[in-house]
N, CA, C and O atoms as a Tripos MOL2 file, in Angstrom:
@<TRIPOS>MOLECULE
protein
  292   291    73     0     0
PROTEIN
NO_CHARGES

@<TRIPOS>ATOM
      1 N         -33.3920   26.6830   -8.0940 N.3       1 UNK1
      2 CA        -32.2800   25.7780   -7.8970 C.3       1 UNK1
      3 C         -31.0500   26.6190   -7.5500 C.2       1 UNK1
      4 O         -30.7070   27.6680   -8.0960 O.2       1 UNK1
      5 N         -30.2910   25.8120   -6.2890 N.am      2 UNK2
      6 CA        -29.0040   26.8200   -6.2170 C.3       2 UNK2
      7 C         -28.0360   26.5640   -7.4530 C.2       2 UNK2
      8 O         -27.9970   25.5810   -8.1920 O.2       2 UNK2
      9 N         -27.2010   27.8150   -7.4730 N.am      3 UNK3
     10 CA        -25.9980   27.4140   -8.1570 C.3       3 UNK3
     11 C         -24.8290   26.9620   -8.1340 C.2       3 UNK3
     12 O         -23.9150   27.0100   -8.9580 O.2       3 UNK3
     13 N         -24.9530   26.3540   -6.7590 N.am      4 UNK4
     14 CA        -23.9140   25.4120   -7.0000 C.3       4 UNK4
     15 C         -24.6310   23.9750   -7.5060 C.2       4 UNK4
     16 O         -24.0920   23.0570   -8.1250 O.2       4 UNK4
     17 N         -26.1250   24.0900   -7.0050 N.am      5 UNK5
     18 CA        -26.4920   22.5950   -7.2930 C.3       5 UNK5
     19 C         -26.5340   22.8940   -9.1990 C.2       5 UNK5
     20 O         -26.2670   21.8910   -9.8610 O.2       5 UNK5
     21 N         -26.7320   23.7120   -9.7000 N.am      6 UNK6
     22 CA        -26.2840   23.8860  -11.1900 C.3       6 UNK6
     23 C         -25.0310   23.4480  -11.6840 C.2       6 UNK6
     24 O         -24.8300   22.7260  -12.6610 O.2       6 UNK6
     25 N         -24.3020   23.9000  -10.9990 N.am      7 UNK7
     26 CA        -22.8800   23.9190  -11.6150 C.3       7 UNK7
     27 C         -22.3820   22.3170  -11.3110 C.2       7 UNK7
     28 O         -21.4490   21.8670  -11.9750 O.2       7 UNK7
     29 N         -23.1200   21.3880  -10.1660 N.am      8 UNK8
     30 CA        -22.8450   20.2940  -10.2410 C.3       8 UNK8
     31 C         -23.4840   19.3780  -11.1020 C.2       8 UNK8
     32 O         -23.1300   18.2330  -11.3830 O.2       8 UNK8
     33 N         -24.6530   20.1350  -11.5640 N.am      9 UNK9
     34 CA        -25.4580   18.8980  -12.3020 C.3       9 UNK9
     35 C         -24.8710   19.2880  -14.0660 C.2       9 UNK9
     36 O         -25.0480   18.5320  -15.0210 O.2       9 UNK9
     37 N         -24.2940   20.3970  -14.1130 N.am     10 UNK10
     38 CA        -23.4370   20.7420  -15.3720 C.3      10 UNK10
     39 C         -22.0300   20.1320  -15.7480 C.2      10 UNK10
     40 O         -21.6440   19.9650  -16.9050 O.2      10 UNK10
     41 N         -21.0470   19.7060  -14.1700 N.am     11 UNK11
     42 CA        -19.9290   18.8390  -14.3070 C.3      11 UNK11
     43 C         -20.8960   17.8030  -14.2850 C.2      11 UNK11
     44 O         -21.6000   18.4540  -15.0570 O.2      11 UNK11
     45 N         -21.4280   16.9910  -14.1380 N.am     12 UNK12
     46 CA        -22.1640   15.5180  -14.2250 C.3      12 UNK12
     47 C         -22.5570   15.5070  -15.7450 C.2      12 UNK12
     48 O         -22.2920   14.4140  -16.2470 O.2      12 UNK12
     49 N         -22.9950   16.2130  -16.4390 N.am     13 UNK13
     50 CA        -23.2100   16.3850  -17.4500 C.3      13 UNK13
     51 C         -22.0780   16.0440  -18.6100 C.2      13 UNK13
     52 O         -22.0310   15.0870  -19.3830 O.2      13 UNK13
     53 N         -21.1420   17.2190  -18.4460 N.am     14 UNK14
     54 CA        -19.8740   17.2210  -19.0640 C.3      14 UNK14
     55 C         -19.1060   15.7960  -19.2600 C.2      14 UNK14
     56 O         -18.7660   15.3030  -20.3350 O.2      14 UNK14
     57 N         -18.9270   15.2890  -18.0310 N.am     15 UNK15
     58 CA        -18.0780   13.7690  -17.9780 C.3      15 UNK15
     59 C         -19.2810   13.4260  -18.4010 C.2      15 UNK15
     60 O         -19.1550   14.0580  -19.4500 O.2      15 UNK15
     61 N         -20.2760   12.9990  -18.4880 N.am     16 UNK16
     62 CA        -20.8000   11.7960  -19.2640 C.3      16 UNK16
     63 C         -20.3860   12.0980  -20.7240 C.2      16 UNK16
     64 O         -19.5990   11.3240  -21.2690 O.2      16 UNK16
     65 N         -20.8020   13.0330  -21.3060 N.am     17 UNK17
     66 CA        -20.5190   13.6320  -22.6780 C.3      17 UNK17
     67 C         -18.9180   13.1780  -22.9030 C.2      17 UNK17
     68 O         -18.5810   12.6830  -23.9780 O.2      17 UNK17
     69 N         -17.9740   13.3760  -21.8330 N.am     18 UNK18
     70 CA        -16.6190   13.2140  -22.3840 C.3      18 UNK18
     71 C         -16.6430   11.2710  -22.4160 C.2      18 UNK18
     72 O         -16.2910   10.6860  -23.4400 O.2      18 UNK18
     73 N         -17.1040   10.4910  -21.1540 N.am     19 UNK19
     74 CA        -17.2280    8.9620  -21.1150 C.3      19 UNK19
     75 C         -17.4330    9.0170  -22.6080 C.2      19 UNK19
     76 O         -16.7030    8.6490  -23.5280 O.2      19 UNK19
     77 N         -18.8700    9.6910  -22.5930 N.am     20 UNK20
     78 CA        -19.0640    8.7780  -24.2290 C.3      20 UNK20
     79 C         -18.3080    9.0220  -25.4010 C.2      20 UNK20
     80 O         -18.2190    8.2100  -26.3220 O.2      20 UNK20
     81 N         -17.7010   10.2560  -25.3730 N.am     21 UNK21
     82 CA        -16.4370   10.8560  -26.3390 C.3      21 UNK21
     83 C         -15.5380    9.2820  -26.3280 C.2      21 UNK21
     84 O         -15.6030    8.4460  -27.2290 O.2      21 UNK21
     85 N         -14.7230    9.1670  -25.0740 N.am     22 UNK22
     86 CA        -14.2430    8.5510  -25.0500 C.3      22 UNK22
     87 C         -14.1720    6.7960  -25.8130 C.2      22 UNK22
     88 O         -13.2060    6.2470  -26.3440 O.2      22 UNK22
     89 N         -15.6580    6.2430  -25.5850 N.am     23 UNK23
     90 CA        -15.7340    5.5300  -25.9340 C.3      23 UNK23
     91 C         -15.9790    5.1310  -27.3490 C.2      23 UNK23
     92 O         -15.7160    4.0630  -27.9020 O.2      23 UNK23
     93 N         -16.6840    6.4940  -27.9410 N.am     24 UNK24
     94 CA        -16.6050    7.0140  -29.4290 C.3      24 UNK24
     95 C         -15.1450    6.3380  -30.0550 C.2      24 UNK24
     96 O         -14.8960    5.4050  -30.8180 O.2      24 UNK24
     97 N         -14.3040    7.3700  -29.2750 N.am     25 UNK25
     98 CA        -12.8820    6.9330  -29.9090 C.3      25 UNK25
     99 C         -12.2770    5.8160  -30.3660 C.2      25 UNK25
    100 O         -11.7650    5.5740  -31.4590 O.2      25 UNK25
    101 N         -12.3960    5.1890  -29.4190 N.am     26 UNK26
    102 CA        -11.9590    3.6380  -28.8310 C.3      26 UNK26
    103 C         -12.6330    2.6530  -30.0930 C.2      26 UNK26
    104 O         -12.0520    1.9110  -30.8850 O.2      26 UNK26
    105 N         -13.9040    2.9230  -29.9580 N.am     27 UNK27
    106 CA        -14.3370    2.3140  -31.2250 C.3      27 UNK27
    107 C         -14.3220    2.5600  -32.5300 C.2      27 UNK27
    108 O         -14.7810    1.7500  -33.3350 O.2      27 UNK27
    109 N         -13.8540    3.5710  -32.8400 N.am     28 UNK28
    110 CA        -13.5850    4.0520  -34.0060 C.3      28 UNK28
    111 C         -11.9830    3.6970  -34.8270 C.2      28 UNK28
    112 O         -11.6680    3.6310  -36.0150 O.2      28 UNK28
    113 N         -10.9670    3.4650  -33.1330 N.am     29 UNK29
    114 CA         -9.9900    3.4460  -33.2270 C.3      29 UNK29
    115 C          -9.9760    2.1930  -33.8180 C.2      29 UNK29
    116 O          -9.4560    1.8870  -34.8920 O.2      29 UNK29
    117 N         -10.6430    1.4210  -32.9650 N.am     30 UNK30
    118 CA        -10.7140   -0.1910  -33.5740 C.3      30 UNK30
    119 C         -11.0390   -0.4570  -35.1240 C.2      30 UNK30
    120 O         -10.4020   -1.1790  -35.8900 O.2      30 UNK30
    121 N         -12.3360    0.4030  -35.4350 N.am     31 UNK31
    122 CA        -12.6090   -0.0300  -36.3090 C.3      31 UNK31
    123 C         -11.5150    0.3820  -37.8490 C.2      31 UNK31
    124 O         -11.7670    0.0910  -39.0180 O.2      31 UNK31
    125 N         -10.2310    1.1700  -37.2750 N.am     32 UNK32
    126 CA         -9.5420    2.0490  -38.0240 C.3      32 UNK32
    127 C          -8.7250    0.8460  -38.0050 C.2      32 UNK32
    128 O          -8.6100    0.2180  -39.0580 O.2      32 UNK32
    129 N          -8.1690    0.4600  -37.0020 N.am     33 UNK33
    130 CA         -7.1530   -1.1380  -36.8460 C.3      33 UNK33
    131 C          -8.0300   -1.8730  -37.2390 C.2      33 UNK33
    132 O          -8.1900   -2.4540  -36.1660 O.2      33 UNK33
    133 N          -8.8730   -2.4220  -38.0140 N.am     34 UNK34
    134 CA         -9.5420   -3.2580  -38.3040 C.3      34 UNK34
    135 C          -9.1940   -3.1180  -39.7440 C.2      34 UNK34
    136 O          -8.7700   -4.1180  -40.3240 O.2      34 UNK34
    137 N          -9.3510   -1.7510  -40.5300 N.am     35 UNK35
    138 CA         -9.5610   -1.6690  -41.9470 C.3      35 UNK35
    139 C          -7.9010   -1.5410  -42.0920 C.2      35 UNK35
    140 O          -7.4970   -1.5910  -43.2540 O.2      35 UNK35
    141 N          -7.1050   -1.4150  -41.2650 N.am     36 UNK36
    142 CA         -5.6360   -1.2660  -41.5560 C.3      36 UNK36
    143 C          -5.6070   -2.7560  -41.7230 C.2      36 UNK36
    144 O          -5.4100   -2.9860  -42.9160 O.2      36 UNK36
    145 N          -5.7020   -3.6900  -41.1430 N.am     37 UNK37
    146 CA         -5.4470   -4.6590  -41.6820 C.3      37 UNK37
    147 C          -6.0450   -5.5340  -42.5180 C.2      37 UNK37
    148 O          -5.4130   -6.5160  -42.9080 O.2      37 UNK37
    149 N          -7.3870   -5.3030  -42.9260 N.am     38 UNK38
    150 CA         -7.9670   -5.8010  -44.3830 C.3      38 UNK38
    151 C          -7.1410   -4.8880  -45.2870 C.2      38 UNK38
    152 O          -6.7740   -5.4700  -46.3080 O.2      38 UNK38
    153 N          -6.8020   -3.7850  -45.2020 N.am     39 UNK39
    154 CA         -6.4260   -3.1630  -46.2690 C.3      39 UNK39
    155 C          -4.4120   -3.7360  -46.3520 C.2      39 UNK39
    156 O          -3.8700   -3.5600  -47.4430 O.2      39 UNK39
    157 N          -3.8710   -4.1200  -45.6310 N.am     40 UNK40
    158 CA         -2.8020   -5.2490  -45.6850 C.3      40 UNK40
    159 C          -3.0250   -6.2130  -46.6520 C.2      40 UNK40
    160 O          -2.4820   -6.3530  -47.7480 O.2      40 UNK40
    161 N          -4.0810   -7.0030  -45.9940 N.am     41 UNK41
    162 CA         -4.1690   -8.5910  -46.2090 C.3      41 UNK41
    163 C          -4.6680   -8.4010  -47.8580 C.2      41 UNK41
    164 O          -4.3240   -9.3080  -48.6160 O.2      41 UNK41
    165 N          -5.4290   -7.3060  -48.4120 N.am     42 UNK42
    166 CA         -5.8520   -7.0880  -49.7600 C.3      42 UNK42
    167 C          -4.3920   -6.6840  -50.3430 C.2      42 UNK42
    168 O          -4.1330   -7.0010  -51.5040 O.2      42 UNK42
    169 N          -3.6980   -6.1810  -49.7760 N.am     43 UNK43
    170 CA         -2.3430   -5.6030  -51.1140 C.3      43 UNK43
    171 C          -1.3940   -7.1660  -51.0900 C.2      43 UNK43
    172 O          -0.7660   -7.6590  -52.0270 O.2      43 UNK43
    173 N          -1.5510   -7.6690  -49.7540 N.am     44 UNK44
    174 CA         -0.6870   -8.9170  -49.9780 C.3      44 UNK44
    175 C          -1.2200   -9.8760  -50.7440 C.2      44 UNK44
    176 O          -0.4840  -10.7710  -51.1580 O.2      44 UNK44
    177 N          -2.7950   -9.8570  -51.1140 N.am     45 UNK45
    178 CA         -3.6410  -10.8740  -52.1480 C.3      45 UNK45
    179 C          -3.2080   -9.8410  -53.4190 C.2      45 UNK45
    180 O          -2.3460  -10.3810  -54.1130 O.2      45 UNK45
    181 N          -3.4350   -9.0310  -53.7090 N.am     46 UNK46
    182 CA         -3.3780   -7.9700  -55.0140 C.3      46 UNK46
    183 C          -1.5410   -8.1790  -55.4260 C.2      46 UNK46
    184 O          -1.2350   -8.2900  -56.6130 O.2      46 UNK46
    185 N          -0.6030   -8.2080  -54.4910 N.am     47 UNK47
    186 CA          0.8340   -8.7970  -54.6970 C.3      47 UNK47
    187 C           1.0310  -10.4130  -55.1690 C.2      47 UNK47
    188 O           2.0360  -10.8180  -55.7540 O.2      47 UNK47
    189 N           0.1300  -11.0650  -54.8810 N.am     48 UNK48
    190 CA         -0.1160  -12.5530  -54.7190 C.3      48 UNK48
    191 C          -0.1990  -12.5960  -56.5330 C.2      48 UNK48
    192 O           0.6620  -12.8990  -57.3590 O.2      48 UNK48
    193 N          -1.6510  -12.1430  -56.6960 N.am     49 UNK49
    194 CA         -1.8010  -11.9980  -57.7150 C.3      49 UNK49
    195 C          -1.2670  -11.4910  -59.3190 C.2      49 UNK49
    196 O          -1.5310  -12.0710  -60.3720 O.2      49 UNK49
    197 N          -0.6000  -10.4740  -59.1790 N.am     50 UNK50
    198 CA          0.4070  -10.1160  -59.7110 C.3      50 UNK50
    199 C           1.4020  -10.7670  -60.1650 C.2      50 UNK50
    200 O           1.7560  -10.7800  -61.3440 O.2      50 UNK50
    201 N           1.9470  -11.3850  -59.1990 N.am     51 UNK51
    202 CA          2.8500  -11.8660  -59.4570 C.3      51 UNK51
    203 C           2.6550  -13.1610  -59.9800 C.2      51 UNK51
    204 O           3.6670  -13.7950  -60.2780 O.2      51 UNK51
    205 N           1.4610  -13.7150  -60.1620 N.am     52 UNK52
    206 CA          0.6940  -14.9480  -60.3870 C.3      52 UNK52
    207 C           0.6210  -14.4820  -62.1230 C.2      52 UNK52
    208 O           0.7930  -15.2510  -63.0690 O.2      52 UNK52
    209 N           0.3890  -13.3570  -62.1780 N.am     53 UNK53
    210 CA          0.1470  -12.9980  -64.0020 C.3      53 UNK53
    211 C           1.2900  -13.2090  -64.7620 C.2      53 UNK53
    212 O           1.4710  -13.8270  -65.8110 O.2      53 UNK53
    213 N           2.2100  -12.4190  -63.8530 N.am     54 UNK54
    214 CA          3.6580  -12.2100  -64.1560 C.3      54 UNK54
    215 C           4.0770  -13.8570  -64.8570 C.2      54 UNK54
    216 O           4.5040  -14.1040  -65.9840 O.2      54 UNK54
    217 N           3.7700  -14.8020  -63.7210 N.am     55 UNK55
    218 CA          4.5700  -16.0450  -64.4100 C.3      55 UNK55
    219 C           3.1580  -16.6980  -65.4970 C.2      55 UNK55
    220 O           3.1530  -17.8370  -65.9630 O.2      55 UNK55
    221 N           2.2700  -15.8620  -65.6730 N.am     56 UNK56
    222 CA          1.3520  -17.0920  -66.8610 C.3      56 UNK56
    223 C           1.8580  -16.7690  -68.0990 C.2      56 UNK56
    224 O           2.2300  -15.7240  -68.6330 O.2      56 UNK56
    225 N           1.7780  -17.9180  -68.4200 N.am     57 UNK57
    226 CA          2.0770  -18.6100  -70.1700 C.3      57 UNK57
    227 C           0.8350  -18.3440  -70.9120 C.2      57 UNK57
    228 O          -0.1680  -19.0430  -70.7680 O.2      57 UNK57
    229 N           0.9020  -17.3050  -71.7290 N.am     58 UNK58
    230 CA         -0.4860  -17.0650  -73.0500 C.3      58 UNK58
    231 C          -0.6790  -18.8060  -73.8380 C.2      58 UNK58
    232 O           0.2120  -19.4980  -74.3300 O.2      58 UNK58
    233 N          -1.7680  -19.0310  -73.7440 N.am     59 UNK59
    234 CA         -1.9590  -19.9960  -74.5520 C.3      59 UNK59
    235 C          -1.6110  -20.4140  -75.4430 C.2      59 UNK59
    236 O          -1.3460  -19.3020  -75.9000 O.2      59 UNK59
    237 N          -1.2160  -21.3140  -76.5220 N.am     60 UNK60
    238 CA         -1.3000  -21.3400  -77.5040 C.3      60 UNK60
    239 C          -2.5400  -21.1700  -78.2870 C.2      60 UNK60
    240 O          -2.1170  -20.7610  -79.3680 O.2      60 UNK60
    241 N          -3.6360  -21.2350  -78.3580 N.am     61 UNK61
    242 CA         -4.3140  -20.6820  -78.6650 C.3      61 UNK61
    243 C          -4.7600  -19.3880  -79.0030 C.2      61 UNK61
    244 O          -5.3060  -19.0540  -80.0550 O.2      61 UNK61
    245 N          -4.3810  -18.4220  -77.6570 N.am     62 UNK62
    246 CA         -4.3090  -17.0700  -78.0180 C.3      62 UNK62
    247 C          -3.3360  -16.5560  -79.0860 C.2      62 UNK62
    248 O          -3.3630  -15.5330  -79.7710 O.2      62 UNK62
    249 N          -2.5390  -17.4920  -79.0270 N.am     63 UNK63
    250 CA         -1.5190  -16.9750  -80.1560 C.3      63 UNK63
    251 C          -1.8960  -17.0270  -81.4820 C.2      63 UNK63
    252 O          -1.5170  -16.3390  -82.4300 O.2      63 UNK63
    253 N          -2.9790  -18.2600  -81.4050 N.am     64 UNK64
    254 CA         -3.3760  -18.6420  -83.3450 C.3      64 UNK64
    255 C          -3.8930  -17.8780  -83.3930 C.2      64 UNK64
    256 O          -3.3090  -16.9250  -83.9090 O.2      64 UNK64
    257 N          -5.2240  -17.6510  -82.9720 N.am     65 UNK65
    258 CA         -5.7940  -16.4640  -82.9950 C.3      65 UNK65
    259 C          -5.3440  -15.1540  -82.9410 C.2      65 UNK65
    260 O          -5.7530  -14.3500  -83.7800 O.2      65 UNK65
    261 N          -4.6770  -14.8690  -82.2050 N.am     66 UNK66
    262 CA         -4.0700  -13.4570  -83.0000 C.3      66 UNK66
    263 C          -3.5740  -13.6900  -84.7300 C.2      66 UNK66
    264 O          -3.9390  -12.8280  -85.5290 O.2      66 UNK66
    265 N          -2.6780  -14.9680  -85.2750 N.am     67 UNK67
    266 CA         -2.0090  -14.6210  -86.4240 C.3      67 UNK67
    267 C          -2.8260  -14.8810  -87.2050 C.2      67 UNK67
    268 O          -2.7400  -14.2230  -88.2430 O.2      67 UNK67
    269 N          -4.0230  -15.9510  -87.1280 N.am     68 UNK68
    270 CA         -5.3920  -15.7810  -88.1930 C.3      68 UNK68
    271 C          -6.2870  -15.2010  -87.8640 C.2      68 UNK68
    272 O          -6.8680  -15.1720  -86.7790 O.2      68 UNK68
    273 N          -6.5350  -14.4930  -89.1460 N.am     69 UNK69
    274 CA         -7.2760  -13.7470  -89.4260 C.3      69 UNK69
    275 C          -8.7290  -14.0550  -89.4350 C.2      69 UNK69
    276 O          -8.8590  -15.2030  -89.8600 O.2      69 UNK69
    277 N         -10.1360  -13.4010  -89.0830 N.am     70 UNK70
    278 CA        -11.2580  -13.9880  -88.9200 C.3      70 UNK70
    279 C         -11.7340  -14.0280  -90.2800 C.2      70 UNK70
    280 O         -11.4760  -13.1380  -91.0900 O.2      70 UNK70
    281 N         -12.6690  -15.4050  -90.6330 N.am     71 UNK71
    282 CA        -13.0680  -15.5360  -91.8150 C.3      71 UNK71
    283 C         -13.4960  -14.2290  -92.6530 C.2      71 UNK71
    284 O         -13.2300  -14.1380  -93.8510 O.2      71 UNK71
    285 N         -13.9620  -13.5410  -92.1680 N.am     72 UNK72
    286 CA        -14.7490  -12.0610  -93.0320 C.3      72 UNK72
    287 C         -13.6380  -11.1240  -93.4170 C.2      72 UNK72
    288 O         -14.0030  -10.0360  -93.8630 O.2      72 UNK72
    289 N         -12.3490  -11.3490  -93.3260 N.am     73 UNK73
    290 CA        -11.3610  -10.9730  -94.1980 C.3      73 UNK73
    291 C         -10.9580  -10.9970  -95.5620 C.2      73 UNK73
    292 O          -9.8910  -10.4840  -95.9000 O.2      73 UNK73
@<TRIPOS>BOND
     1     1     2 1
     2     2     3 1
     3     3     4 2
     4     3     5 am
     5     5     6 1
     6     6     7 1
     7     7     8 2
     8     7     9 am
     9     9    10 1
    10    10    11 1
    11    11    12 2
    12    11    13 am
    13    13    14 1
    14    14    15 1
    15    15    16 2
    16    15    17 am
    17    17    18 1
    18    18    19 1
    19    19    20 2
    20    19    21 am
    21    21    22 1
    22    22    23 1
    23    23    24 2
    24    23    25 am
    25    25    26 1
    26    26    27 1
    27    27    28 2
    28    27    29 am
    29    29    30 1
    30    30    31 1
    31    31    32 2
    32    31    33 am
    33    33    34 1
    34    34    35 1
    35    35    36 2
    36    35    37 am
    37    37    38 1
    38    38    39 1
    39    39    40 2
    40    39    41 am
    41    41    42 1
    42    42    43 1
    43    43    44 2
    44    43    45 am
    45    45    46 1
    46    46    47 1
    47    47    48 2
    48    47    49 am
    49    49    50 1
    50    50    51 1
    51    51    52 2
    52    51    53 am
    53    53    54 1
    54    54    55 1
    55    55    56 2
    56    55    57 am
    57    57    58 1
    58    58    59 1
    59    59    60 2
    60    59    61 am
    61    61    62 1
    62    62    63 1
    63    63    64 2
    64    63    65 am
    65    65    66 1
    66    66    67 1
    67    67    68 2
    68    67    69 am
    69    69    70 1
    70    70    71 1
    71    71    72 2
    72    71    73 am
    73    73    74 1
    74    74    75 1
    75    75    76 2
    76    75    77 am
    77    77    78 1
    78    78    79 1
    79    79    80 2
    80    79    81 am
    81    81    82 1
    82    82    83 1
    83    83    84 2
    84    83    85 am
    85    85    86 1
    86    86    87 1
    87    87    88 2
    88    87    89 am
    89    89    90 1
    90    90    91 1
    91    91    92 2
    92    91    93 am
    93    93    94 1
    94    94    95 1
    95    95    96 2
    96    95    97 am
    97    97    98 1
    98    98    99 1
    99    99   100 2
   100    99   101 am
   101   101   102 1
   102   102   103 1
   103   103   104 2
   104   103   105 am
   105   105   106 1
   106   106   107 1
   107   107   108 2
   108   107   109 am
   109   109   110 1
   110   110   111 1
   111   111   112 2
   112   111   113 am
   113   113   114 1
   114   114   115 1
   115   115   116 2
   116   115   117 am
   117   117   118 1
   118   118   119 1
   119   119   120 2
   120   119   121 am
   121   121   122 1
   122   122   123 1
   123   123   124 2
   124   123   125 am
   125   125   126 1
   126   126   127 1
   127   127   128 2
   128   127   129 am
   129   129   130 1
   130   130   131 1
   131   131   132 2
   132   131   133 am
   133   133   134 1
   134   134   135 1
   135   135   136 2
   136   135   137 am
   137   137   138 1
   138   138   139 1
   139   139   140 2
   140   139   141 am
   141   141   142 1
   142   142   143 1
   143   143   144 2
   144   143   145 am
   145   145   146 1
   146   146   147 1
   147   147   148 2
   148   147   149 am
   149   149   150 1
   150   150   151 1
   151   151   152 2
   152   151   153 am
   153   153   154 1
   154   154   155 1
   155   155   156 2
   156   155   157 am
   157   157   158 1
   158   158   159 1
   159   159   160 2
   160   159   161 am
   161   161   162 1
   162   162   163 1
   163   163   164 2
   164   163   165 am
   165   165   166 1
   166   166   167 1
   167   167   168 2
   168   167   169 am
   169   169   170 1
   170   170   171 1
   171   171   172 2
   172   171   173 am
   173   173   174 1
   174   174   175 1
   175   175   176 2
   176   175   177 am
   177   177   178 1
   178   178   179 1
   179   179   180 2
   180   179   181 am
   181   181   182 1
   182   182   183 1
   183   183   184 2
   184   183   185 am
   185   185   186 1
   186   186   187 1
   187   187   188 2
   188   187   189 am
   189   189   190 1
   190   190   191 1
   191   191   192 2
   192   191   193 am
   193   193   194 1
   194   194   195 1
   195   195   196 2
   196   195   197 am
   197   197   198 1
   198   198   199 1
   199   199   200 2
   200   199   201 am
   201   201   202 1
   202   202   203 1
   203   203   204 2
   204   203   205 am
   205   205   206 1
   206   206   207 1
   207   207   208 2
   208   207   209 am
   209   209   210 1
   210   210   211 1
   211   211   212 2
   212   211   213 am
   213   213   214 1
   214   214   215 1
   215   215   216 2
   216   215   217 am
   217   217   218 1
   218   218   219 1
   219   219   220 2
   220   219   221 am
   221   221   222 1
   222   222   223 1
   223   223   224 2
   224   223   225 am
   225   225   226 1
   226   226   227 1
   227   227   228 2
   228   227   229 am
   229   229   230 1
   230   230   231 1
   231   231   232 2
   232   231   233 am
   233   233   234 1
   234   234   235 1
   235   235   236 2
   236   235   237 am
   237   237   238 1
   238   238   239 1
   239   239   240 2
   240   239   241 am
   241   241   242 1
   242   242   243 1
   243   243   244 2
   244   243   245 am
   245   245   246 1
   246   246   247 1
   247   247   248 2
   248   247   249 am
   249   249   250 1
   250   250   251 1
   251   251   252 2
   252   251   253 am
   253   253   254 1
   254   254   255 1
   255   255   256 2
   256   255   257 am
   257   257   258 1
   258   258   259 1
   259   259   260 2
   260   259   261 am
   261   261   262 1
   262   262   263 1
   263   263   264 2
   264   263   265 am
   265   265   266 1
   266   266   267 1
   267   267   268 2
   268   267   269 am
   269   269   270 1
   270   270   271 1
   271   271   272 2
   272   271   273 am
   273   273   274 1
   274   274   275 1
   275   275   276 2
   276   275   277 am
   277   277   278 1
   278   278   279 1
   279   279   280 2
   280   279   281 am
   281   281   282 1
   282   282   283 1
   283   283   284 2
   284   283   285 am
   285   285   286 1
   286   286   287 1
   287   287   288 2
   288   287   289 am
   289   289   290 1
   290   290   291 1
   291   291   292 2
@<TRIPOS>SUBSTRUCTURE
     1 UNK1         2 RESIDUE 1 A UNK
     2 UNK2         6 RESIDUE 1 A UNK
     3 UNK3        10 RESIDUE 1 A UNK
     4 UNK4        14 RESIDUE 1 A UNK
     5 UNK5        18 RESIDUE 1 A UNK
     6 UNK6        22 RESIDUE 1 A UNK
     7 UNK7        26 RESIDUE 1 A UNK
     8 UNK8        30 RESIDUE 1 A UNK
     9 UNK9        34 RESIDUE 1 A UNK
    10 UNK10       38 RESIDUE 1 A UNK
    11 UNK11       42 RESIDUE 1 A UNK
    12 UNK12       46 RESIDUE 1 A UNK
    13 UNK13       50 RESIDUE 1 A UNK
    14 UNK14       54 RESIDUE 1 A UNK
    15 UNK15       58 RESIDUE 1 A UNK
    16 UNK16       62 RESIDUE 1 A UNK
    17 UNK17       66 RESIDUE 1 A UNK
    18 UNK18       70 RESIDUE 1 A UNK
    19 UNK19       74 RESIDUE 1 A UNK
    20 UNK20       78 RESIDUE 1 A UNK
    21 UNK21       82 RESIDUE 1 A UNK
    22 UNK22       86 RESIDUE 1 A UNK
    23 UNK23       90 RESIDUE 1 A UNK
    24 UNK24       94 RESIDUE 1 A UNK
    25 UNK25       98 RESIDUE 1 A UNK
    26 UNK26      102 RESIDUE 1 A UNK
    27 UNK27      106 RESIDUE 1 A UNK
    28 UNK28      110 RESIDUE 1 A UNK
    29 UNK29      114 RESIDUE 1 A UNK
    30 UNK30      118 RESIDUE 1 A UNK
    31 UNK31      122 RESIDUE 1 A UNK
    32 UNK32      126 RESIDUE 1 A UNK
    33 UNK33      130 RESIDUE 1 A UNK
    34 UNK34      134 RESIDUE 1 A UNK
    35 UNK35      138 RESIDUE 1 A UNK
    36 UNK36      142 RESIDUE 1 A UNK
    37 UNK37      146 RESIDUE 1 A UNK
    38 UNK38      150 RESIDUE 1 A UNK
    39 UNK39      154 RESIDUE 1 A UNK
    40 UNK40      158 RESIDUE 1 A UNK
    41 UNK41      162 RESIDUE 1 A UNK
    42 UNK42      166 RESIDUE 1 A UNK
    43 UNK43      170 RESIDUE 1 A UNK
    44 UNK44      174 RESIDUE 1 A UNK
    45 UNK45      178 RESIDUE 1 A UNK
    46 UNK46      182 RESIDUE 1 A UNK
    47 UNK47      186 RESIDUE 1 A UNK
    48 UNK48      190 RESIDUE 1 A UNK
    49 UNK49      194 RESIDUE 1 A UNK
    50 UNK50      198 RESIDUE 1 A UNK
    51 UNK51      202 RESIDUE 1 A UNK
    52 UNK52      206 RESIDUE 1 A UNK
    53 UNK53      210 RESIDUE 1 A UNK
    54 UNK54      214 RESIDUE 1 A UNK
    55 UNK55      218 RESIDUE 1 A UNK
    56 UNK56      222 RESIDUE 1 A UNK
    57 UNK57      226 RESIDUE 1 A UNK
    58 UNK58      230 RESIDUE 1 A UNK
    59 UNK59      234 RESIDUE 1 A UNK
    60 UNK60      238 RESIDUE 1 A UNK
    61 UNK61      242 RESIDUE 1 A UNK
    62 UNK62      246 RESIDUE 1 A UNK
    63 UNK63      250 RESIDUE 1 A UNK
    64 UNK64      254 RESIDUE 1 A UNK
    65 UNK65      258 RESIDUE 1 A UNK
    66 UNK66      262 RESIDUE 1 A UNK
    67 UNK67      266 RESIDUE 1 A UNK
    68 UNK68      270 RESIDUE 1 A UNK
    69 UNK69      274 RESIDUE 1 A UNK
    70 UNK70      278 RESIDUE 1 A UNK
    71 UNK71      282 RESIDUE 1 A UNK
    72 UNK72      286 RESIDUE 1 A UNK
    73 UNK73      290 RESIDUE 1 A UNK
């Protein structure tokens, strides 16, 4: 085989390897913008929540129970 017909079937080579680099990226990139925004939408549910504790009222119940004591006292 000549060498130039080498050296062309070696650039043919190269760009495919980089195409698929490329497209590697792209999808990876996505899938990186993808988890950026589940990982949003979870701190704005995990904020949701929070702040949902923040305003609950302990039962009355929980309260008796804490000040009596269990029968085996």
């Amino acid at each position: 085989m000549q060498i130039q017909q080498m050296l062309e079937n070696r650039i043919t080579e190269l760009e495919t390897k980089v195409a698929f680099q490329e497209q590697l990226l792209e999808e990876l990139n996505q899938a990186l913008v993808q988890q950026q925004f589940d990982m949003d939408r979870i701190q704005l549910q995990l904020r949701y929540m929070a702040n949902k504790l923040k305003d609950f009222q302990p039962s009355n119940i929980a309260s008796q129970a804490e000040e009596t004591p269990p029968p085996h006292y």
